[in-house]
C-alpha positions in Angstrom: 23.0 -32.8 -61.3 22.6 -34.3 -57.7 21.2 -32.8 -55.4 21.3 -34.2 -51.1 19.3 -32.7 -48.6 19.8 -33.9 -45.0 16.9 -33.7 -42.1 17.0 -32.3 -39.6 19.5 -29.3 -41.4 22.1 -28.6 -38.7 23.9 -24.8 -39.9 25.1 -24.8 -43.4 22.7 -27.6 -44.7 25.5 -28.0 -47.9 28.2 -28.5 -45.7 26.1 -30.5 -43.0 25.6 -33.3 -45.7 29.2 -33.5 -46.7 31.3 -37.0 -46.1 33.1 -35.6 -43.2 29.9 -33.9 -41.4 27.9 -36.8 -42.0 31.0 -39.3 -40.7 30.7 -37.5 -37.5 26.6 -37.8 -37.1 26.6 -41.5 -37.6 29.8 -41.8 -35.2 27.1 -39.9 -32.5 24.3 -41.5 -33.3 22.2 -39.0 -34.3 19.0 -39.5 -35.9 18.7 -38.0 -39.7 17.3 -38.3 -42.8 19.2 -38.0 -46.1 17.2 -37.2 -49.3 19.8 -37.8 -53.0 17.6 -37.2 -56.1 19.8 -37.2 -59.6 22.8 -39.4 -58.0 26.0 -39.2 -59.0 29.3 -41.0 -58.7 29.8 -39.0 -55.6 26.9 -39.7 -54.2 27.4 -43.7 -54.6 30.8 -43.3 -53.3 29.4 -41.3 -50.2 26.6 -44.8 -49.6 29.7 -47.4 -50.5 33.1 -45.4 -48.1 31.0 -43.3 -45.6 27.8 -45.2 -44.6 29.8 -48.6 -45.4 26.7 -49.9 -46.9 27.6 -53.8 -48.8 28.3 -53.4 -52.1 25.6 -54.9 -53.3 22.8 -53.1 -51.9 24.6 -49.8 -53.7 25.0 -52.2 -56.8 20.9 -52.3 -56.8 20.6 -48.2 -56.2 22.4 -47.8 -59.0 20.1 -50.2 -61.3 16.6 -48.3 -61.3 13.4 -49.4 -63.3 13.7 -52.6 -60.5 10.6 -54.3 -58.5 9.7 -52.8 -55.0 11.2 -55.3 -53.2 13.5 -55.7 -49.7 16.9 -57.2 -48.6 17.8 -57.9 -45.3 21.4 -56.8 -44.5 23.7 -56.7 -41.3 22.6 -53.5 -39.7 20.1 -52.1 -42.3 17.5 -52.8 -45.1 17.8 -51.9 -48.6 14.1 -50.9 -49.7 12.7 -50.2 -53.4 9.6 -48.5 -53.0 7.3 -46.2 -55.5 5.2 -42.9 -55.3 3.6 -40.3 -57.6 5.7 -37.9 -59.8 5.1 -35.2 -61.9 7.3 -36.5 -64.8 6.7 -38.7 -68.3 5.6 -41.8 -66.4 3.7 -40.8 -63.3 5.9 -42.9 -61.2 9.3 -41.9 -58.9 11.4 -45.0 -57.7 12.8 -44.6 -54.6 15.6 -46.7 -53.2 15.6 -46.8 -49.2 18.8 -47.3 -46.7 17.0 -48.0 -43.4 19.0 -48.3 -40.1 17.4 -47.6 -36.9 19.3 -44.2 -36.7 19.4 -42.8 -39.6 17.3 -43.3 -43.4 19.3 -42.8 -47.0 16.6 -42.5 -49.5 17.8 -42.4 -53.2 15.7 -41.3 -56.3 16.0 -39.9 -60.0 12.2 -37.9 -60.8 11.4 -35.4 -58.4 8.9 -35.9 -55.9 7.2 -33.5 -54.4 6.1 -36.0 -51.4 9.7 -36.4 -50.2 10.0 -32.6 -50.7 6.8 -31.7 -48.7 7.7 -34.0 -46.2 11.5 -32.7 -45.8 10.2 -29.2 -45.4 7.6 -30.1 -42.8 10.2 -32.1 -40.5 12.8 -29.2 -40.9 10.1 -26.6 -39.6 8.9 -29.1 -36.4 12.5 -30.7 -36.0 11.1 -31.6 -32.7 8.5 -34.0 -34.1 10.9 -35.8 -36.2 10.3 -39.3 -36.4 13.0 -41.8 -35.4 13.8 -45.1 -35.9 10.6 -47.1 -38.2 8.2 -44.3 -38.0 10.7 -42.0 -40.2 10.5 -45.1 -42.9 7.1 -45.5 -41.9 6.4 -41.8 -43.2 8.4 -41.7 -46.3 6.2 -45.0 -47.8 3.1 -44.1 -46.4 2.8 -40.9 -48.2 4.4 -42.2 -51.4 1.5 -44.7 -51.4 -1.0 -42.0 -50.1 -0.1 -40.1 -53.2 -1.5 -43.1 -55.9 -5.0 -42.8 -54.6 -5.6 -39.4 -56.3 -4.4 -41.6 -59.3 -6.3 -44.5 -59.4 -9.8 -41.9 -58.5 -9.3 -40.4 -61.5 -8.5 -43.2 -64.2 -11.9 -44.6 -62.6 -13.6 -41.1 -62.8 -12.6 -41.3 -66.9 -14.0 -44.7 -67.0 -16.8 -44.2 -66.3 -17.0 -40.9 -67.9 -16.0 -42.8 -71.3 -18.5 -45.6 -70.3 -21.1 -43.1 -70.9 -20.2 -41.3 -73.7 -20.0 -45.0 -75.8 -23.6 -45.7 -74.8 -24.2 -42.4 -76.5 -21.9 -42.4 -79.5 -19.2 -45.0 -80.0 -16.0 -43.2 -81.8 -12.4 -44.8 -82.6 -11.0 -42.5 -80.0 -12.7 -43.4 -77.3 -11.4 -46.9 -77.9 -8.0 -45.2 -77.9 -8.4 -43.8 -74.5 -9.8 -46.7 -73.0 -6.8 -48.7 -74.1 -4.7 -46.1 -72.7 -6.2 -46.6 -69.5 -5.8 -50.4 -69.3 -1.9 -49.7 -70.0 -1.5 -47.2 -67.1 -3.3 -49.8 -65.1 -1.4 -52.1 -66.0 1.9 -50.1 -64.8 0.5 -49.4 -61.7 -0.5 -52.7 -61.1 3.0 -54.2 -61.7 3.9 -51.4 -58.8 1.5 -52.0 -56.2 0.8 -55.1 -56.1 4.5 -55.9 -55.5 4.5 -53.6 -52.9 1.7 -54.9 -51.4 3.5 -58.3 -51.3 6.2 -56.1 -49.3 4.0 -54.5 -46.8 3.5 -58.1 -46.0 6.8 -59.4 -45.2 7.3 -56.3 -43.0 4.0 -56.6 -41.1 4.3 -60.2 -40.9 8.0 -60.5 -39.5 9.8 -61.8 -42.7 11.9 -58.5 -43.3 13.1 -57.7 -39.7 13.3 -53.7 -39.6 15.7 -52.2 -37.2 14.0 -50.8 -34.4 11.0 -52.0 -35.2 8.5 -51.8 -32.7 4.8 -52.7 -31.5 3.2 -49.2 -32.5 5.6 -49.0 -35.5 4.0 -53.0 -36.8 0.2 -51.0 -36.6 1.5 -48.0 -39.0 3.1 -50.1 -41.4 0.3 -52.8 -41.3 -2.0 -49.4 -41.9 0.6 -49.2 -45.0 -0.3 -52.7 -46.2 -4.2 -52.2 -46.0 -4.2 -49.2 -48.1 -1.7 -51.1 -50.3 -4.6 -54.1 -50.4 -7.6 -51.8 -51.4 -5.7 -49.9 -54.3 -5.2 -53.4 -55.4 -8.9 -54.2 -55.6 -9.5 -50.7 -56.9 -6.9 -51.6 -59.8 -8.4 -54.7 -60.4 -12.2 -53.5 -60.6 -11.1 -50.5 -63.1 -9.5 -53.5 -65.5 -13.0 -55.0 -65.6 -14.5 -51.8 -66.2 -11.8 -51.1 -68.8 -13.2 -54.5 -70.5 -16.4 -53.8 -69.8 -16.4 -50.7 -71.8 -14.6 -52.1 -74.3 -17.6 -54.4 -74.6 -20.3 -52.0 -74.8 -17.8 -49.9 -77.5 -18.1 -53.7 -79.5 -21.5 -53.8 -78.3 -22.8 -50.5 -79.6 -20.7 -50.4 -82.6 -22.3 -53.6 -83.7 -25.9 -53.0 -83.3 -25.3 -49.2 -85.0 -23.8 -51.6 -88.1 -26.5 -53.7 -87.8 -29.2 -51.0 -88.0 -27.6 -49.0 -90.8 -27.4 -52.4 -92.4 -31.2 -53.2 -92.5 -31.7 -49.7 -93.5 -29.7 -50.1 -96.8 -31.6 -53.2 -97.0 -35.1 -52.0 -96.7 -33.9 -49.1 -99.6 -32.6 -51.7 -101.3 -35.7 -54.5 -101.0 -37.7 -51.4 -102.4 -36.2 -49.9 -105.0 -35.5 -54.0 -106.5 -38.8 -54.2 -107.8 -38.7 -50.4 -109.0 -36.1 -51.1 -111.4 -37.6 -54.3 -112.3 -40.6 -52.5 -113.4 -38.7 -49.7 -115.2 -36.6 -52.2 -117.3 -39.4 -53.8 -118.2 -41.1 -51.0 -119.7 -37.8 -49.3 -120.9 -37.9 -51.9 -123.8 -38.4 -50.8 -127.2 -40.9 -53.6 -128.0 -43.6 -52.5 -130.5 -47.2 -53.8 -128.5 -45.6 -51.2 -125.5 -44.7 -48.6 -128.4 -48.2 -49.0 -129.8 -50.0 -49.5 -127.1 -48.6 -47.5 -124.0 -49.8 -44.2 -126.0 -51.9 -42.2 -123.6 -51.4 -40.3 -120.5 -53.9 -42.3 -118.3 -51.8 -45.9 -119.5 -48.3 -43.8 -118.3 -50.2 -42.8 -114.9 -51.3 -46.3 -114.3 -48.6 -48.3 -115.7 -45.7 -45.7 -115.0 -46.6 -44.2 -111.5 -49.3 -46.2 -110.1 -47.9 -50.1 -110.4 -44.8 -48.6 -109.0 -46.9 -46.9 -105.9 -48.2 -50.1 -105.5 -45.2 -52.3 -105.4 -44.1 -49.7 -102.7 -47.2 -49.7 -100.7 -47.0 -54.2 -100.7 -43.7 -53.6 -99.6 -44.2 -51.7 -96.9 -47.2 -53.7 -95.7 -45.5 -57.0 -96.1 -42.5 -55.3 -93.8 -44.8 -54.7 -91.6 -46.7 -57.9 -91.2 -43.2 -59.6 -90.7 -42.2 -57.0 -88.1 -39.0 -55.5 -89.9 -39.4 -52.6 -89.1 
């Protein structure tokens, strides 16, 4: 179920974000904020008849799962921007209507950004931000809340990282291939919104309003945008990179358990060889091979001695 929630809350916060009441605030030009999470057919009705927004920027809110991206119209900008949420994914998509009076923000997770935000500007209504600063604070604390993210896939990194070095297991591998998939989500979510950081600061997507003070805030924006960027990218090589030592490891534990079972195997060759040959029912052993000193120094000493050659010859050759 939809819910809207309209900042500042004038009495009756319901009622105040009905078509009719919010008819009469654009008509006096009064500065607002209106939060939809879940919408509905009412809801896109309310963007399409009461804020008169083109069809096809309301065509686009309805379509989530979309690129963070931004479209120039007549009198506003249709934003797609992405934050932290507490659901399945991680992620919340938010779809922005910017005009210099008012901002229309549009989501389906919850986020508890927008909702911190909301209740903060409702309890200092006089510090609300108009015009590109209210836009400015809706994306920079949907992008302040990814750092915490990113910190602690690179904390687990490295904490995997060290654990391999001690003793590689199958899922460790797992999780490190979990990792490099959330990465790679994020990625596909930052960097594009990096991209549009850029067009704002750099003049391509003309903001309403938009003003000397309001360029340095959003170009603040676009720097953190570029160094979680560079964080993703350095956790993908360490995501390799512990991958490799996983490889790494694994191998040289094979490899050692393999020249183990070799060395066993070297020695107890000639063992048997020596066993077989005795173990034959030939009549100069049966005559012969009698006494207990002949059993001592046939049976147990050639076969001490074989072992002691062995391990001299291993050693000589540095195999061990």
């Amino acid at each position: 179920m939809s819910s809207r929630a309209l900042v500042p809350a004038a009495a009756g916060a319901v009622a105040a974000a009905a078509p009719e009441a919010l008819g009469e605030r654009l008509r006096s030009g009064e500065c607002f904020w209106l939060d939809i999470q879940d919408p509905g057919a009412d809801d896109y009705a309310l963007l399409r008849e009461t804020f008169g927004f083109h069809v096809l920027a309301v065509e686009d809110s309805e379509q989530f799962a979309q690129r963070p991206k931004a479209d120039d119209y007549e009198d506003f900008v249709f934003l797609v921007v992405y934050g932290w949420s507490p659901d399945e994914d991680g992620l919340v998509e938010v779809h922005c209507f910017y005009a210099e009076r008012y901002l229309v923000t549009v989501h389906r997770d919850p986020s508890p950004t927008l909702e911190a935000l909301r209740t903060k500007l409702e309890r200092e209504p006089d510090r609300f931000p108009a015009g590109p600063l209210l836009l400015h604070g809706v994306v920079d604390r949907l992008v302040d809340d990814l750092v915490p993210v990113l910190e602690q896939l690179d904390e687990q990194l490295d904490a995997i990282e060290e654990r391999v070095f001690a003793a590689p297991t199958h899922e460790q591998l797992e999780d490190i291939f979990r990792m490099k998939r959330e990465l790679v989500r994020l990625r596909r979510v930052i960097v594009p919104q990096r991209e549009l950081l850029a067009r704002v600061t750099g003049g391509v997507v003309e903001l309403p309003g938009m003003t000397i003070e309001a360029d340095r805030h959003f170009r603040d924006v676009y720097d953190q945008l570029v160094r979680l960027a560079e964080e993703i990218d350095a956790n993908r090589e360490l995501a390799n990179s512990a991958i490799d030592a996983y490889l790494s490891t694994s191998s040289n534990r094979l490899n050692a358990t393999t020249k183990q079972l070799t060395v066993i195997a070297t020695i107890f060759l000639p063992l048997s060889f020596l066993t077989g040959f005795f173990g034959q029912n030939f009549a100069w052993m049966v005559g012969e091979v009698t006494s207990w000193e002949a059993f001592v120094l046939l049976g147990l000493g050639l076969e001490a001695l074989t072992v002691v050659g062995l391990v001299l010859l291993f050693r000589v050759r540095r195999w061990f």
